[in-house]
C-alpha positions as CSV (number, residue, x, y, z in Angstrom):
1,X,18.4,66.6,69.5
2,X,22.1,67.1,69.2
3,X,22.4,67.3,65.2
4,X,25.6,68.6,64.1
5,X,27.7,65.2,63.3
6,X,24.3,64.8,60.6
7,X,24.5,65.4,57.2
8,X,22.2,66.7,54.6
9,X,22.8,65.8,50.9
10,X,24.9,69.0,50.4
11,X,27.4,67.8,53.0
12,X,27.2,63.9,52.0
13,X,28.5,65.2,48.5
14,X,31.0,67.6,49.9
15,X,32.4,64.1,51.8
16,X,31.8,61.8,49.1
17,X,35.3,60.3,48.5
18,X,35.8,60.2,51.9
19,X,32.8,58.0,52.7
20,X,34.6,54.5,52.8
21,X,32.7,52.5,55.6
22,X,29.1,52.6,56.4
23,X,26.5,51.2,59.0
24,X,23.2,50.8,58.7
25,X,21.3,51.5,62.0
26,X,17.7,49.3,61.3
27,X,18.9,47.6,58.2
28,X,16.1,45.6,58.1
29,X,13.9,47.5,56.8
30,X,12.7,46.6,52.7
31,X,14.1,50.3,51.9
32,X,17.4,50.5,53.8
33,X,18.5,46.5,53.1
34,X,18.3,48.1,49.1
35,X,20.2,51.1,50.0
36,X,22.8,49.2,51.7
37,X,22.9,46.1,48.7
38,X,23.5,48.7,46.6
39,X,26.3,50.7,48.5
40,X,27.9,47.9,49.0
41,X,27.9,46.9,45.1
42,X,29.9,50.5,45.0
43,X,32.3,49.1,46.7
44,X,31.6,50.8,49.6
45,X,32.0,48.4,52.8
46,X,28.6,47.9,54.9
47,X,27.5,46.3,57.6
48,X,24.1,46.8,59.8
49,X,21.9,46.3,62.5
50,X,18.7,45.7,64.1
51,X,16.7,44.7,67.0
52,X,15.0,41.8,65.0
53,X,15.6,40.0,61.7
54,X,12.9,38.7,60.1
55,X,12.6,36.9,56.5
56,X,12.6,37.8,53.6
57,X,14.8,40.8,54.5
58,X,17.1,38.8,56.7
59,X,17.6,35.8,54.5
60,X,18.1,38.3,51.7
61,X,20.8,40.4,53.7
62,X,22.7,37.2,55.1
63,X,22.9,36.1,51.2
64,X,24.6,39.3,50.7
65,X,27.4,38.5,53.1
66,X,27.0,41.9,54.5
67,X,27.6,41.7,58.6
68,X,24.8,42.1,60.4
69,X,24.8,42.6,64.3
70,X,21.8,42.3,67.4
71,X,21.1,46.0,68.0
72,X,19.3,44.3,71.3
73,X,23.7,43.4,72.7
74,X,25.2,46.3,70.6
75,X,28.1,48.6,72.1
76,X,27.6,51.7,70.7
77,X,31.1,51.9,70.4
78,X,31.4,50.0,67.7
79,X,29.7,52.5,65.7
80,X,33.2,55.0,66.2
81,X,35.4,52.9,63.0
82,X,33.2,53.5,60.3
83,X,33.2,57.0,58.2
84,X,29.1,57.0,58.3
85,X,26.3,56.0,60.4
86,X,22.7,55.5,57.7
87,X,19.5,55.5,60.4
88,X,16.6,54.3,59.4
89,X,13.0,56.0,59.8
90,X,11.9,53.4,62.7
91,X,14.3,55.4,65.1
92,X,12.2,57.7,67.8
93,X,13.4,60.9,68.1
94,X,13.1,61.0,71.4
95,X,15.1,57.4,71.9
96,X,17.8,56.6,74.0
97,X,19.2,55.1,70.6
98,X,18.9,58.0,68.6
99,X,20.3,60.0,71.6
100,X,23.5,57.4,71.3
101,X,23.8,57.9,67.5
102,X,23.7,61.7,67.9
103,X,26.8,61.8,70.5
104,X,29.2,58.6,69.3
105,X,30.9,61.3,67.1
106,X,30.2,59.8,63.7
107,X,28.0,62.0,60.4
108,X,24.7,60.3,60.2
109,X,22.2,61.0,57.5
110,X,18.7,58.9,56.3
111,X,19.0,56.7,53.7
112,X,16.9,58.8,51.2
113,X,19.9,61.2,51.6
114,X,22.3,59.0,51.0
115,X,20.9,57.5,47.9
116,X,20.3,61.2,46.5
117,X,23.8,62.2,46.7
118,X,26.2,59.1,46.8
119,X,24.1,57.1,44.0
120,X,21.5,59.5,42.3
121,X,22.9,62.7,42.1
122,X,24.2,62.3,38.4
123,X,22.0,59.9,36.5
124,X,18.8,59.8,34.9
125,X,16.3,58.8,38.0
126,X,12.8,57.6,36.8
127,X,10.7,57.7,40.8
128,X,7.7,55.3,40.9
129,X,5.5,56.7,43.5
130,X,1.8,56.3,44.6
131,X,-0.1,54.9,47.3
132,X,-0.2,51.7,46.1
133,X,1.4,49.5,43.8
134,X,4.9,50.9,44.3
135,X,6.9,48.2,44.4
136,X,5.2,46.1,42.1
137,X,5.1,48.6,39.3
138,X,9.2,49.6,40.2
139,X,10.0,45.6,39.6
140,X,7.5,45.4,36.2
141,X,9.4,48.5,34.7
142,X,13.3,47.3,35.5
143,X,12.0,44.0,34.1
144,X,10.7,45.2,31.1
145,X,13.3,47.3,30.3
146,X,15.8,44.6,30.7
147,X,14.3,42.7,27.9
148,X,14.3,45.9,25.6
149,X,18.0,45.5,26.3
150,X,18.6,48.2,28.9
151,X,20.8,47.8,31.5
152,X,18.7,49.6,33.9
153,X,20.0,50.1,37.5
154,X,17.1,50.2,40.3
155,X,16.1,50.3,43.9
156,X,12.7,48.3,45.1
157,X,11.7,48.0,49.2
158,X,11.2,44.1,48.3
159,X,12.9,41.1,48.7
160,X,13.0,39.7,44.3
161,X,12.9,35.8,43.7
162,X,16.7,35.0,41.7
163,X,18.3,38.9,42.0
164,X,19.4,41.2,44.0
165,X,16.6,44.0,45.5
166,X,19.0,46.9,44.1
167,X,21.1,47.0,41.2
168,X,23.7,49.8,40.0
169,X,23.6,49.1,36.0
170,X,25.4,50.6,33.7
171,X,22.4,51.9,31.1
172,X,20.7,55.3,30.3
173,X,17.7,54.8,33.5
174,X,17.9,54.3,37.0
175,X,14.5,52.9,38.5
176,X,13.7,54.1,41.7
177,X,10.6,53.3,44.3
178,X,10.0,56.5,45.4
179,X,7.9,56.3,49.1
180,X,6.3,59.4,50.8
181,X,6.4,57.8,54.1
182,X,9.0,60.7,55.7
183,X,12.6,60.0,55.7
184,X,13.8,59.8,59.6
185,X,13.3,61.5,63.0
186,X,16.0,64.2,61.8
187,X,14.9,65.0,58.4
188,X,10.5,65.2,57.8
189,X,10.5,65.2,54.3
190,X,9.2,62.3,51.9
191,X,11.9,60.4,50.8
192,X,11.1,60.9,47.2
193,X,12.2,64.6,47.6
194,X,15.9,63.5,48.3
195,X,15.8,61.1,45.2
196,X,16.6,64.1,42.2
197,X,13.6,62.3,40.3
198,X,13.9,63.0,36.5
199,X,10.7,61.4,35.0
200,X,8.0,60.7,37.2
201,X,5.5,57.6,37.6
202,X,2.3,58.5,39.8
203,X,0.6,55.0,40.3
204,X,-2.1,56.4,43.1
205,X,-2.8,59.2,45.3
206,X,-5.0,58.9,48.5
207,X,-5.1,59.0,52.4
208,X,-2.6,56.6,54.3
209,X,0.3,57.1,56.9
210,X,-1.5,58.8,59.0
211,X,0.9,58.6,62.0
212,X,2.6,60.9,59.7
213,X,0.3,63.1,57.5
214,X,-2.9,65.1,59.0
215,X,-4.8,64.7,55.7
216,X,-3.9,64.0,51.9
217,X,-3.5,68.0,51.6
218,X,-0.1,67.4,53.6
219,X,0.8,64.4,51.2
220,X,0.2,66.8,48.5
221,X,2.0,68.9,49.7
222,X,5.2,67.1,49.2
223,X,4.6,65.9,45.7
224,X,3.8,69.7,44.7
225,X,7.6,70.0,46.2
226,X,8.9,67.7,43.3
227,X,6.5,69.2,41.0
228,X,8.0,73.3,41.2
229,X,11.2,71.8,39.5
230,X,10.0,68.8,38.0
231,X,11.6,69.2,34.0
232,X,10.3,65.9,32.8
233,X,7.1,63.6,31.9
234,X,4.9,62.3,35.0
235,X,3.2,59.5,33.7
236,X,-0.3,59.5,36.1
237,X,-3.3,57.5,36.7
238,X,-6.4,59.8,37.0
239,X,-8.8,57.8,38.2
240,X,-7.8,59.6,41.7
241,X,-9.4,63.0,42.1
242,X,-5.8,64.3,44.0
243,X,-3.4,63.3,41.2
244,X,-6.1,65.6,39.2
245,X,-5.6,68.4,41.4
246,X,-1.9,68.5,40.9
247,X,-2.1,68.0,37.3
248,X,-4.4,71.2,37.1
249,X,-2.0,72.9,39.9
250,X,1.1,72.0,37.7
251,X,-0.4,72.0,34.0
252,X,2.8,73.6,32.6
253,X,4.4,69.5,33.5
254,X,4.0,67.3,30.6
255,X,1.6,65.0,31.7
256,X,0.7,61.7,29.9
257,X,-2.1,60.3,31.8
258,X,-4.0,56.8,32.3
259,X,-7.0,54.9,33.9
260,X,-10.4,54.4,33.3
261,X,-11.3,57.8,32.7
262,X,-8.5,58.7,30.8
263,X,-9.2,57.9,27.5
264,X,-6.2,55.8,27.2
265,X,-7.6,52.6,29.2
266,X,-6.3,50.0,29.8
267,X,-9.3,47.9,28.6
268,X,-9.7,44.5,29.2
269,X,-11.0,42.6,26.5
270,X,-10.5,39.2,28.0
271,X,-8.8,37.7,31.6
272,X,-8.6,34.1,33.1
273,X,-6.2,32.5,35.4
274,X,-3.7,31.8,32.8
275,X,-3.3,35.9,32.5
276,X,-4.9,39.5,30.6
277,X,-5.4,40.4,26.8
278,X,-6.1,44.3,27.1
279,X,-5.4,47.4,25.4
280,X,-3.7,51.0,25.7
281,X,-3.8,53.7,24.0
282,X,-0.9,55.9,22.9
283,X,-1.2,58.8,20.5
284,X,-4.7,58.0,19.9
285,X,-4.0,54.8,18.5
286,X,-5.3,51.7,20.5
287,X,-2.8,48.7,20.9
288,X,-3.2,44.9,22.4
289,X,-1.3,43.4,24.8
290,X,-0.8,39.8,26.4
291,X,0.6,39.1,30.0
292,X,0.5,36.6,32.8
293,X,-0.3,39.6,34.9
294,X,-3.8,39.5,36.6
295,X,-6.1,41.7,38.0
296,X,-7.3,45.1,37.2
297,X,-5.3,46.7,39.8
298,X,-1.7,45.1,38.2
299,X,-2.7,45.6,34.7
300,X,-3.1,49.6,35.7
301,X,0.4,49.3,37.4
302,X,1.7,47.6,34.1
303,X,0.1,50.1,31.6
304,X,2.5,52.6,33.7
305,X,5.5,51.0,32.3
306,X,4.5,50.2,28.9
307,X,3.3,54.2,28.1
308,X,6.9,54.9,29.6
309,X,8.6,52.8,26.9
310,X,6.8,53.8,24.1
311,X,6.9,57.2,24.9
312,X,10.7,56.6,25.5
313,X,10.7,55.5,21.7
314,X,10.5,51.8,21.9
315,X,8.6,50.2,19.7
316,X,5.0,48.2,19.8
317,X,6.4,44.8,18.9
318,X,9.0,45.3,21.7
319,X,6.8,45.9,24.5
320,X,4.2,43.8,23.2
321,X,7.2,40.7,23.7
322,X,8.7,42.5,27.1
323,X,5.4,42.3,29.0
324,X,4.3,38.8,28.3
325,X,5.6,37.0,31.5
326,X,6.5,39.2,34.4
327,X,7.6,38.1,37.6
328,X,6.1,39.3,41.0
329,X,7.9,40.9,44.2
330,X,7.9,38.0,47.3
331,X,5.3,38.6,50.0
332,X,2.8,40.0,46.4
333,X,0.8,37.2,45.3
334,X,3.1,34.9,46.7
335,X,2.4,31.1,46.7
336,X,3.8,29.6,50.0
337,X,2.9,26.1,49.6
338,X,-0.5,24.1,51.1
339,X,-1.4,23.7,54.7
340,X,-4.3,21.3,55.3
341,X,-5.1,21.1,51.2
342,X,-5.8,24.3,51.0
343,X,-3.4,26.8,48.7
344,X,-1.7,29.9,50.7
345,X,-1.4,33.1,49.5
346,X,0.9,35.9,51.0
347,X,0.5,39.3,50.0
348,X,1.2,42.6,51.7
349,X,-1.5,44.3,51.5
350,X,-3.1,46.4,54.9
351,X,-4.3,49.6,53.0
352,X,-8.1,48.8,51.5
353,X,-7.6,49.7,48.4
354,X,-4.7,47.1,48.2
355,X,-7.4,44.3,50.1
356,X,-9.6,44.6,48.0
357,X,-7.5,44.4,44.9
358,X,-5.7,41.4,46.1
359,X,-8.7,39.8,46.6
360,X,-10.1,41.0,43.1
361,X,-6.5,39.2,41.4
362,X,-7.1,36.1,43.4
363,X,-10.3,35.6,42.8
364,X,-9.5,36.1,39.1
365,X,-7.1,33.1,39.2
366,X,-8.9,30.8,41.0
367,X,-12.6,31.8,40.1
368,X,-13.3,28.2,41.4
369,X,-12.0,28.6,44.8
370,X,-13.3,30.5,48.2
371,X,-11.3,33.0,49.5
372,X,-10.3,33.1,53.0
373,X,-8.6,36.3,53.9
374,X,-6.2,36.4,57.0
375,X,-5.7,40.1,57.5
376,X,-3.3,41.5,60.1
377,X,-4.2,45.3,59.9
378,X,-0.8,46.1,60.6
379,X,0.1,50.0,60.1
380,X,-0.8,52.6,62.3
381,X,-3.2,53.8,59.9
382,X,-4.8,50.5,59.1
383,X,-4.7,49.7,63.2
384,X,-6.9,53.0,63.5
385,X,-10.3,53.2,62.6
386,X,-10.1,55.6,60.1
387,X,-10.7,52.6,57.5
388,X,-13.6,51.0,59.1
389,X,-16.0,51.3,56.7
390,X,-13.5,50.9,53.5
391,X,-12.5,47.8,55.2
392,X,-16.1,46.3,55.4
393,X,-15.9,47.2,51.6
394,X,-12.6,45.7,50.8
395,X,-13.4,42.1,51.9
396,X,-17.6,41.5,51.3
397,X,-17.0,39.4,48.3
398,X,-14.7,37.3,50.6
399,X,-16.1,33.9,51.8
400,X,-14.8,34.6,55.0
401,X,-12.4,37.1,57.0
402,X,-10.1,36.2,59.8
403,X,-8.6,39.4,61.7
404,X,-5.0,39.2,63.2
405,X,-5.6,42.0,65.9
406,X,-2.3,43.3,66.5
407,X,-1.0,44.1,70.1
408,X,0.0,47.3,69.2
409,X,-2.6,50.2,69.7
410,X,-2.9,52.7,67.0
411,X,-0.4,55.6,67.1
412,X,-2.8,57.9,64.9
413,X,-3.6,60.4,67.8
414,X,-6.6,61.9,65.8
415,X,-8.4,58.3,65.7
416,X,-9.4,55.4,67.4
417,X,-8.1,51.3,67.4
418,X,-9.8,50.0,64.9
419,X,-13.3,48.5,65.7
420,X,-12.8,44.6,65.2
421,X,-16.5,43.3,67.3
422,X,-18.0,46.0,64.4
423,X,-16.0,45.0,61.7
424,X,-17.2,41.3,62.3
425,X,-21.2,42.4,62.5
426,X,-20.6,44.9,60.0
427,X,-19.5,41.7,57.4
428,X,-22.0,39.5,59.1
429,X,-24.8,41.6,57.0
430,X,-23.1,40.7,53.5
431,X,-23.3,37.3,54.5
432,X,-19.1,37.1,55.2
433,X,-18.2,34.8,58.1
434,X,-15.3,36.7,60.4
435,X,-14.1,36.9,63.4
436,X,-11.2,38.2,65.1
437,X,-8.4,36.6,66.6
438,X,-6.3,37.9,69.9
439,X,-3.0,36.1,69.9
440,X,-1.2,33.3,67.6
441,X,-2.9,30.3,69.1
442,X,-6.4,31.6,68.3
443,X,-5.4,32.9,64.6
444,X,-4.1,29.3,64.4
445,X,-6.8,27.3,65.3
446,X,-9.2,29.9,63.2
447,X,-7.5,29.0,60.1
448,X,-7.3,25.2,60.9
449,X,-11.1,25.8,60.5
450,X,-11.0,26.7,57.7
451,X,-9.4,24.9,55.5
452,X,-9.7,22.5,52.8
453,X,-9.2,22.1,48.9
454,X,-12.2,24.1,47.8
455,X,-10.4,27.1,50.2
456,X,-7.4,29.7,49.5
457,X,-5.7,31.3,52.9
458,X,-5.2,34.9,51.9
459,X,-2.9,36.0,54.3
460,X,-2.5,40.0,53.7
461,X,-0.1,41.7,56.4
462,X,3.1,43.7,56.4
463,X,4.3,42.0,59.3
464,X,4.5,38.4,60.4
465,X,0.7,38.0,61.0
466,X,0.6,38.2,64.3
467,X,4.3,36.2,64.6
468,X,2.3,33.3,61.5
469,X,4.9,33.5,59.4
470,X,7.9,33.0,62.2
471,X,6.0,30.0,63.8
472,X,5.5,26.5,62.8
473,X,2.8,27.2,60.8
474,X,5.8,27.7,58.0
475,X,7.2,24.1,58.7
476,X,4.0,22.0,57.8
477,X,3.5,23.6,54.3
478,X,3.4,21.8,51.7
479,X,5.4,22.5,48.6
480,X,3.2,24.2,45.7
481,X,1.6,21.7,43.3
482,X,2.1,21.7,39.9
């Protein structure tokens, strides 16, 4: 590696004003199209690259008007007129590209650097990080706190129905989603470290990334690296035994703390497809709430936000009206239309935890319907078989599975490809139908069998589904019934 054209925050502040053109190497990518939407909203001028574009990213980013160019018939020359090159963390180190980045002459830094000094470095950052529910609970907070009134700025890896995925604002909080995944080839750190988090939101702590972590120890590791410093509140939910272990590790950290076993709930007293009455506690006192939201595993994410208000001073009657109708991320929950009369569903959930909450908040809405789960296991941790058995547990109260098997072997070097002939006998004994599905024309002709109007295609993947969702599949949807 030849590094010294690359910059660490201390050197992207020291050549702040001087930073008037950047490029964003991978711009695809939910984090770094954000980063770049909201540079460019600083007036900065952007463009960016990648080797493919797929929706909703792409769509997104040519909305934008930022130019975007093929990385695959790219002159790396190009890359010489602007004052900073941004990589994202899908460059190898040991690429020819990153190899051509390193010697065109230009600084590069990651995006989590970039953010940290050139946007974050002097307002009040509120990170919302976790295994799971991330983005969801980072677009539910910026919501809500626009309807106190706020005007919140935020950053969320997602593509947002009507608005932009990143927003300066010009108000008191700054909303971040705050990803442990690490932060490029040149800089193995979480990205959350580089985001100079003031109040912290801990949605979920367990095992995932492998291809980059050896166990959750070393994912703890880099939350107890926010934690020495950390002068603010880290609102937590303790139903997971390593957010526990922090909080005892770090009990000098005001900690305000929900979940099941919490004390504070949330509770539901009541939940049907039209949405969830529940209640919280704050202070000891109990309070109800009404939302569209649905499912155990949103409510939790939602109950986040709503102890960060009131604890922020907001008032009951307030939240109570700013978390009645919430809107959802694309590709979470997402209604794409009908094919063959039955409804489809995309989500982008791979980890089981998510799976089987999906499938909990579907089944919720349509307690009349079977679910039909089309899961790509996508991730290098979820294409390894260190989730064989929590997958078998994710989907057994499905009415049948189909598995996207993804080219791709795992790049977890302690594991094994996931076991798909096991997975299949394994959901055989609970009585789920499954199979598993090669290539695009077999995953095809799986779900043509199995559709119809008493059916939901739950199609959970944070890819294209073994290229589903690029194909012609997408043409013969229906539009979404009212």
């Amino acid at each position: 590696m030849n590094l010294k054209n690359m910059l660490d925050q201390k050197g992207l502040l020291e050549k702040k004003d001087s930073i008037k053109s950047v490029f964003f190497y991978r711009i695809c990518g939910t984090g770094m199209g954000a980063a770049a939407c909201l540079l460019k909203e600083k007036g900065i001028a952007v463009e960016g690259g990648d080797n493919n574009f797929f929706p909703p990213m792409s769509s997104y980013l040519e909305q934008t008007g930022i130019p975007l160019h093929n990385l695959n018939e790219f002159d790396f020359s190009y890359l010489k007129k602007f004052d900073l090159i941004v990589v994202g963390n899908v460059v190898p180190k040991l690429s020819s590209e990153a190899r051509s980045i390193e010697e065109c002459g230009v600084n590069f830094c990651s995006f989590p650097s970039l953010l940290g000094s050139l946007v974050l470095h002097d307002i009040n950052v509120v990170g919302i990080a976790g295994t799971h529910g991330k983005t969801t609970t980072t677009y539910f907070i910026s919501q809500i706190f626009e309807k106190l009134g706020e005007d919140a700025g935020y950053f969320i890896g997602g593509v947002l129905e009507g608005r932009p995925s990143s927003k300066l604002g010009a108000g008191s909080y700054f909303f971040i989603e705050s990803d442990e995944y690490d932060s490029s080839y040149f800089e193995k750190v979480s990205k959350f470290r580089s985001y100079s988090i003031d109040d912290l939101i801990l949605t979920s702590l367990e095992y995932d990334h492998a291809d980059i972590f050896e166990d959750l120890e070393a994912i703890k590791s880099e939350f107890r690296a926010v934690l020495k410093t950390h002068k603010g509140v880290v609102i937590s939910n303790n139903e997971y035994a390593a957010i526990e272990d922090l909080q005892s590790e770090f009990a000098e950290i005001d900690w305000l703390n929900y979940g099941p076993r919490s004390g504070s709930g949330p509770n539901i007293i009541e939940q049907s497809e039209e949405g969830t009455h529940f209640n919280l506690s704050f202070n000891g006192e109990p309070y109800d709430f009404k939302t569209n939201v649905i499912g155990m595993h949103n409510i939790l994410n939602l109950s986040s936000c709503i102890l960060y208000g009131l604890r922020e001073g907001f008032s009951i009657e307030k939240m109570r009206e700013a978390v009645k109708d919430l809107r959802f991320v694309k590709r979470r929950q997402e209604i794409r239309g009908y094919y063959k009369e039955s409804m489809v569903i995309d989500d982008f959930a791979h980890h089981p935890r998510s799976v089987a909450c999906t499938v909990e908040a579907v089944q919720t809405s349509f307690p009349d319907k079977n679910i039909v789960v089309v899961l790509e296991p996508n991730s290098a941790t979820a294409r390894s078989n260190i989730f064989q058995e929590e997958f078998v547990e994710a989907l057994k109260n499905c009415s049948a599975v189909i598995f996207a098997k993804p080219e791709k072997d795992t790049s977890v070097k302690s594991a094994k490809n996931l076991d798909y002939h096991l997975l299949v006998e394994d959901l055989s004994h609970c009585q789920v139908k499954a199979k598993a599905c090669n290539n695009l024309d077999q995953l095809k002709e799986a779900i043509d069998e199995s559709c119809g109007p008493e059916n939901i295609l739950l199609v959970l993947s944070n890819g294209t589904c073994l290229g589903l969702w690029k194909s012609d599949f997408v043409n013969h949807l229906e539009s979404v019934k009212s």
